[in-house]
C-alpha positions in Angstrom: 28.2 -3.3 -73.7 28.8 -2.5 -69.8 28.5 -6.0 -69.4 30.8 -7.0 -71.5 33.6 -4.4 -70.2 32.7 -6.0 -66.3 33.5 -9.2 -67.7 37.0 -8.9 -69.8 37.8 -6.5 -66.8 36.8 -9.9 -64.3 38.9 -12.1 -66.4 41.7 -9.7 -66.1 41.5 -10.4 -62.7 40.1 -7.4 -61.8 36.7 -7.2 -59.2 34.0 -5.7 -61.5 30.6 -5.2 -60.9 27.7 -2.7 -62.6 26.4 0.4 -61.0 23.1 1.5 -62.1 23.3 3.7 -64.5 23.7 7.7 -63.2 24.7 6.2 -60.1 28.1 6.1 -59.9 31.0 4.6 -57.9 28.7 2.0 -55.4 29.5 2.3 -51.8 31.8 -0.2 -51.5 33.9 0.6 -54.9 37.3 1.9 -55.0 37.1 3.3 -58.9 34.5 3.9 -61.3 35.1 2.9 -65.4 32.7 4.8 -67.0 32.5 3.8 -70.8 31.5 5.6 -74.5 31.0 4.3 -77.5 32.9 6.2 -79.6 32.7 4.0 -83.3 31.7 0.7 -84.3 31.7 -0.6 -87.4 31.3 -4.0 -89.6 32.0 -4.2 -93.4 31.3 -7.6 -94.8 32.0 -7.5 -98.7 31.3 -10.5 -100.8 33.5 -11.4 -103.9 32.1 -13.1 -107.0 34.5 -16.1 -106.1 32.9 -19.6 -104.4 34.7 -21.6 -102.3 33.7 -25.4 -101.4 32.4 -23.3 -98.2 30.6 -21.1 -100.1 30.9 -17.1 -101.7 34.3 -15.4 -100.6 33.7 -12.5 -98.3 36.2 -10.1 -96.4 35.3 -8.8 -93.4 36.0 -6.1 -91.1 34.8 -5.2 -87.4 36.3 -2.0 -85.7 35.3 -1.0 -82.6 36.5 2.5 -80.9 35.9 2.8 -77.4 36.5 5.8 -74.4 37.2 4.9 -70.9 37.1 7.2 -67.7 38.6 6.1 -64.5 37.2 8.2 -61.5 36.8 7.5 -57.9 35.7 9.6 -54.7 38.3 11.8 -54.6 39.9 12.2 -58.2 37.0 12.5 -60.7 39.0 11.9 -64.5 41.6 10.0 -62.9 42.4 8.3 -66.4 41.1 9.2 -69.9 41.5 7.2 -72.7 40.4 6.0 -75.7 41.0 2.3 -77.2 40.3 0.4 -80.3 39.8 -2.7 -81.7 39.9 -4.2 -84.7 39.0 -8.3 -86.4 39.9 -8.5 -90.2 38.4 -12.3 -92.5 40.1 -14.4 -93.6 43.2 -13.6 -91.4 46.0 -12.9 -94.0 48.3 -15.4 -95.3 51.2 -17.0 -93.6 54.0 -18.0 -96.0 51.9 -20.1 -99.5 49.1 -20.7 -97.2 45.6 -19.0 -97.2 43.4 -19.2 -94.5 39.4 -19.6 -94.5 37.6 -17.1 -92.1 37.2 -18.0 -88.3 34.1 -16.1 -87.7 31.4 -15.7 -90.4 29.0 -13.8 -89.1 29.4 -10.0 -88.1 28.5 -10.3 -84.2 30.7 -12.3 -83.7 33.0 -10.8 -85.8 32.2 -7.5 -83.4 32.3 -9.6 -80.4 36.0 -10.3 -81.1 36.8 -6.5 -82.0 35.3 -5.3 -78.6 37.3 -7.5 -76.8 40.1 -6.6 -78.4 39.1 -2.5 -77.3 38.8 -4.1 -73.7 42.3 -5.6 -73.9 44.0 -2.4 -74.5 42.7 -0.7 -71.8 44.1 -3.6 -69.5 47.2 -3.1 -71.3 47.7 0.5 -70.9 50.1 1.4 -68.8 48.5 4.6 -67.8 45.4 3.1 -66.7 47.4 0.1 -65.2 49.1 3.3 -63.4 46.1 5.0 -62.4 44.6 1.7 -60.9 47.2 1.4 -58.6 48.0 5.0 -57.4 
């Protein structure tokens, strides 16, 4: 998981790395994101119907996640908790219906964690805290 937080935190444009773990904030860091899994969840529930690409399913991937900012001289500079959520097939747009985009629940769970990731970039109290 702390992998995947570095890297949707790199692709926001922000310099991540990993500590080791009980380590803290590295020498040369200016915060520390520490990270807690709070839920996670996939429900993948098959219908009787068949498709041309096989049994219907519906499936849902949550993902519930608590961030805290700290760095050497404010410990709990930002608290927060984010979530995330994937729902197959997406839901219908106008007459048409739409086939799921991910079939399997990893990847299903992938997408929901990076959803959790993206709200924390898009908070503007942790956007706040970053910058104060």
């Amino acid at each position: 998981m702390a992998q995947g937080v570095a890297r949707g935190l790199s692709d926001a444009g922000l310099k991540a790395s990993l500590a080791a773990s009980g380590d803290g904030a590295s020498s040369g860091s200016t915060f520390t994101l520490a990270t807690e899994i709070e839920s996670i969840s996939v429900n993948k529930h098959f219908a009787a119907e068949q498709t041309i690409h096989g049994q219907y399913f519906t499936m849902t991937a949550q993902v519930k996640l608590r961030f805290t900012l700290s760095s050497h001289d404010h410990p709990g500079l930002y608290t927060g908790v984010t979530t995330g959520a994937e729902t197959e097939p997406p839901a219908p747009v106008g007459n048409e219906a739409f086939l799921p985009l991910e079939t399997e629940p990893a990847e299903s769970l992938s997408v929901a964690m990076s959803r959790a990731i993206a709200a924390l970039i898009l908070e503007p109290q942790f956007r706040k805290a970053l910058t104060n």
